[in-house]
N, C-alpha and C positions, 0 to 999 in steps of 0.2 A: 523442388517444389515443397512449400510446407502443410505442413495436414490440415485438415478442417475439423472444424464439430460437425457431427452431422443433427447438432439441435443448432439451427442457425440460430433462436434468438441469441442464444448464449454465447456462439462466435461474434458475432453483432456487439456484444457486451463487452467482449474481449479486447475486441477489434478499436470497438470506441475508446476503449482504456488505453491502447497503444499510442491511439492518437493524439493522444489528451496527454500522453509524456511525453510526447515527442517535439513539443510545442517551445518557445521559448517562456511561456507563461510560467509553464509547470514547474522548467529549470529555475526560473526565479522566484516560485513560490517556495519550493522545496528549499533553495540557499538559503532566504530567510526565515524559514521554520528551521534549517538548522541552528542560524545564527541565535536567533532566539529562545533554542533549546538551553544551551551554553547557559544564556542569565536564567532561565527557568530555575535549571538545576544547581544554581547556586545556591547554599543556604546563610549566606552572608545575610543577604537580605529579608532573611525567613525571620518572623515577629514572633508565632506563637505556633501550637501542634496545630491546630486548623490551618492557619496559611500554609503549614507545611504537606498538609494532606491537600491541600487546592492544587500547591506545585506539585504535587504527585499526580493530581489529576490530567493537570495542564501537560507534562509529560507522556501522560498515556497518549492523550491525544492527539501533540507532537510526533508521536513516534510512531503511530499509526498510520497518519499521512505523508511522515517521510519512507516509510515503507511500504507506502499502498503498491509501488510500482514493480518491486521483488515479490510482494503477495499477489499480484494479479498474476504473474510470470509463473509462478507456481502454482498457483491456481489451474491456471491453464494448460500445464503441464500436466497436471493430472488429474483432468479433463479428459486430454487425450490419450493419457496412458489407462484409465479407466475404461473409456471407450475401444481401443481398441483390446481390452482383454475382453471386453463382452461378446465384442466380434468374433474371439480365438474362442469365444467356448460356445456359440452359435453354429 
């Protein structure tokens, strides 16, 4: 059995997040943010330092949401391992 939060909203949050990658939507959102990470980070096409700080932008946020799904996992991981050390000193 897996553990819970015992602050539901936030299990609820969690819980949502699971769902929401487990989707075939997500799977194809995610390919093509990778796909399009690739021409991001090229600088072939880079004109001037501004465009280049834009695709430094476009990257961050790229990469944020190809790894929202290892941050939520982690997130929640210590959640519960927060939780229950409160428990152990209760």
């Amino acid at each position: 059995m897996s553990k819970v939060l015992l602050d539901t909203s936030l299990e609820k949050y969690f819980n949502d997040c699971y769902d929401m990658f487990g989707t075939d939507g997500w799977a194809t959102l995610v390919g093509d943010l990778r796909a399009n990470a690739v021409n991001v980070n090229s600088v072939e096409y880079t004109t001037d330092a501004d465009n280049l700080h834009f695709r430094k932008g476009q990257l961050a946020v790229l990469a944020q949401i190809i790894n929202l799904e290892e941050s939520i996992k982690t997130a929640h991981d210590q959640a519960l391992a927060d939780e229950q050390i409160t428990e152990e000193v209760e």
